[in-house]
C-alpha positions in Angstrom: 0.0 0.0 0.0 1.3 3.4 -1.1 1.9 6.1 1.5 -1.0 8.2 0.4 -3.3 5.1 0.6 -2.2 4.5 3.9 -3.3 7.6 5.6 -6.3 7.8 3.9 -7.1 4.6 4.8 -5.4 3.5 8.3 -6.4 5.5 11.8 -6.0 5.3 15.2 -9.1 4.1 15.7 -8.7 1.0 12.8 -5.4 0.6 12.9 -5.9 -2.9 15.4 -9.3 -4.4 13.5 -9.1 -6.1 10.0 -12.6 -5.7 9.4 -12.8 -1.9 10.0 -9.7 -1.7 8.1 -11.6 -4.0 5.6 -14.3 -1.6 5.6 -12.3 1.5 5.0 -10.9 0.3 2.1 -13.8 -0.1 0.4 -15.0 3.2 1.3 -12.1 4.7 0.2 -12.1 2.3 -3.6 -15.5 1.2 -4.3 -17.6 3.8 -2.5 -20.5 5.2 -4.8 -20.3 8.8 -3.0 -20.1 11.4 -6.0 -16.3 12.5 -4.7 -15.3 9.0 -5.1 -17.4 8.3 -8.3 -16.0 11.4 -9.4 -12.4 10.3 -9.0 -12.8 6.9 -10.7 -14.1 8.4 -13.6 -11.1 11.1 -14.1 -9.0 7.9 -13.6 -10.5 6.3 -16.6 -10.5 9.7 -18.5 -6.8 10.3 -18.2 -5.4 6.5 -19.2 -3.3 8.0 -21.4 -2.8 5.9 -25.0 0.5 4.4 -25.3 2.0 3.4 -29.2 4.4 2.3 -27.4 3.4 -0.1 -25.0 -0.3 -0.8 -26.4 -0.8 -3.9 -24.4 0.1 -1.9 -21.3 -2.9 0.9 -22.5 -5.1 -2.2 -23.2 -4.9 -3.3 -19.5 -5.2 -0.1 -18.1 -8.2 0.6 -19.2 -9.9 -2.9 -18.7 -8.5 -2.1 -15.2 -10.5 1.8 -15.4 -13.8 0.2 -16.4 -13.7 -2.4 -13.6 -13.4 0.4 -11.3 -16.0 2.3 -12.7 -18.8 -0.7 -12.5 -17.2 -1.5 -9.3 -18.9 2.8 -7.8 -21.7 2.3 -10.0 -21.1 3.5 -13.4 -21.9 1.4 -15.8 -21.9 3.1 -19.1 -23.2 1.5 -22.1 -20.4 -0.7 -24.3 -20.8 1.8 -27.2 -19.9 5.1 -25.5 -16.6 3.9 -23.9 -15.8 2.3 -26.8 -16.2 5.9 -27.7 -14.1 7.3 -25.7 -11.3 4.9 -25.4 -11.5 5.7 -29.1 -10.9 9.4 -28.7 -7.7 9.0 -26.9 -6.3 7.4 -30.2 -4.0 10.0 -31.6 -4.0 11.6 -34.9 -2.0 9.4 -37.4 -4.3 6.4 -36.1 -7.3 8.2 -37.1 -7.7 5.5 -39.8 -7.5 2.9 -37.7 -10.1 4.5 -35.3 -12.5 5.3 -38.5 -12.6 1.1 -39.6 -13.5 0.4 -35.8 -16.4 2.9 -35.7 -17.6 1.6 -39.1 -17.5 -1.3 -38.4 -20.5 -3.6 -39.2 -20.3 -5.3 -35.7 -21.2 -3.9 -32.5 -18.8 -1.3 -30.6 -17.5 -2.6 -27.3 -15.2 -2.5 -25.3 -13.8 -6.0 -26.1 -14.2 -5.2 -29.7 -12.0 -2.2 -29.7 -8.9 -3.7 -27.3 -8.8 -6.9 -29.9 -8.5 -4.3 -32.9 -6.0 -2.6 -30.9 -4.2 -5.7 -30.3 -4.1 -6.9 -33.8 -2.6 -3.9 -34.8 -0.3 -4.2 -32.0 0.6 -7.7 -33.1 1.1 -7.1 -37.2 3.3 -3.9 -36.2 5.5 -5.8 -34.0 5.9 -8.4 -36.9 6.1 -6.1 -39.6 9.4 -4.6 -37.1 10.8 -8.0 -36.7 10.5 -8.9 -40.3 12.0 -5.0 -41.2 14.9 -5.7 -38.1 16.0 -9.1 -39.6 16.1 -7.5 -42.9 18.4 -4.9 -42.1 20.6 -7.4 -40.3 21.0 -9.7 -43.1 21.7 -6.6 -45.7 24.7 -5.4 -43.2 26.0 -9.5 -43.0 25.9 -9.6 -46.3 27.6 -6.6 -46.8 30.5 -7.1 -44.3 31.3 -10.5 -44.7 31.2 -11.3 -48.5 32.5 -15.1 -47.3 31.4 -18.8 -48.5 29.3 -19.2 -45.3 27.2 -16.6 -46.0 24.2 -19.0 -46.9 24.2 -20.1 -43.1 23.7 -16.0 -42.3 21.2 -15.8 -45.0 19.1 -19.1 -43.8 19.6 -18.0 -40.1 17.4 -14.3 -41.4 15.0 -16.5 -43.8 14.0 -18.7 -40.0 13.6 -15.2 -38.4 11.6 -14.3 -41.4 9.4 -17.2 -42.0 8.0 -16.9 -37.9 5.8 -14.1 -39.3 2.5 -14.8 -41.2 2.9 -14.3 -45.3 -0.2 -14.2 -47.6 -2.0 -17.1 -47.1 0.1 -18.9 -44.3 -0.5 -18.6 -41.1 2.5 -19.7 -38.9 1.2 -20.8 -35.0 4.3 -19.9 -33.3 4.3 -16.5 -34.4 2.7 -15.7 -31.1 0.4 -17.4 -28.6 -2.9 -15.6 -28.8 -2.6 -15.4 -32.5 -4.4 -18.1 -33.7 -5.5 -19.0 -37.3 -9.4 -18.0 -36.9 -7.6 -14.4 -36.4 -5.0 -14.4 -38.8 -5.2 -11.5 -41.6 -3.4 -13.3 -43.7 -5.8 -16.2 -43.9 -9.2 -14.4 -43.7 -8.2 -10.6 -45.3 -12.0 -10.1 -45.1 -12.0 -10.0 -41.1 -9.3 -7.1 -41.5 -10.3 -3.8 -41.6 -9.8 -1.6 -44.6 -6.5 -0.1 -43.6 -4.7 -3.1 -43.0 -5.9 -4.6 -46.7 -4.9 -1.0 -48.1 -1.6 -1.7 -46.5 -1.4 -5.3 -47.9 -2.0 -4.0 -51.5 0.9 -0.8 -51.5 3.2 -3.8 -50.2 2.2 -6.4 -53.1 2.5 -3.7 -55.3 5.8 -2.4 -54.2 7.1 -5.5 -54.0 6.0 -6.4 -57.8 7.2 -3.4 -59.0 10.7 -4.1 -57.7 10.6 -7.5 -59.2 
């Protein structure tokens, strides 16, 4: 418990009972008095969106929400999806339009496994990009007859990510084929296809 916490929390008149101890604790966290309502809701409000560290911003607000229901605020699914929307910033505004037109219901859920998804293809698309570069600077330094093993040691690294049509399970753990993009391009959303196509395209043009 945090210093603050604890004298907010802990008295003289507490300090020696667990259950009035008990009891201001939940007075102090899920109390539905409007100071303490009022609180919890600028806690949710300020989760701040992290590019970053998505899967951290992902938890924190799961975490917000709880303590919202937990004082009494249940808002409908659609409107924090709204608002967990707004805190996007502006160069995923595409991303944010495909969720909100989407033909499935907004919620909460809905909107953290777009998130994740995106999370998940960016952090392949920068292993794929990382083990590219790598390769290029081998190649370019060592100009010896082993360099196959260095090339085949990139193409493993590589060939973890999903490609057109394969789906590869080790890729990550919650990633499974139902999900994958690359299997079922018509579950991804419009940015993410648009993304696909300037690759093919780039990729056929240097070909």
């Amino acid at each position: 418990m945090d210093s603050v916490t604890h004298n907010n929390i802990v008295t003289a008149d507490n300090r020696g009972s667990a259950k009035d101890l008990w009891k201001a604790i939940k007075d102090r966290f899920a109390s539905d008095e409007s100071a303490n309502r009022a609180r919890v809701f600028n806690e949710f409000l300020y989760v701040r969106f992290k590019e970053d560290a998505l899967e951290a911003f992902v938890t924190d607000i799961k975490v917000a929400i709880k303590k919202l229901v937990d004082v009494g605020i249940d808002l409908p699914q659609d409107i924090l999806a709204y608002l967990i929307l707004f805190k996007l910033p502006d160069n995923l505004q595409l991303l944010k339009r495909q969720i909100m037109h989407s033909d499935k219901n907004l919620t909460v859920q809905f909107v953290c496994n777009h998130l994740t998804q995106f999370n998940n293809e960016n952090r392949a698309e920068v292993k794929e990009s990382s083990s590219s570069t790598q390769a290029a600077l081998v190649s370019t330094r060592t100009q010896r007859p082993n360099q196959k093993g260095g090339q085949g040691s990139s193409g493993s690294n590589s060939s973890k990510r999903c490609t057109p049509g394969y789906h590869n399970p080790k890729q990550d753990a919650n990633h499974t084929a139902d999900s994958c993009w690359h299997l079922h391009s018509e579950k991804a959303p419009e940015w993410w296809r648009d993304a696909q196509a300037k690759w093919q395209a780039s990729k056929n043009g240097d070909n």
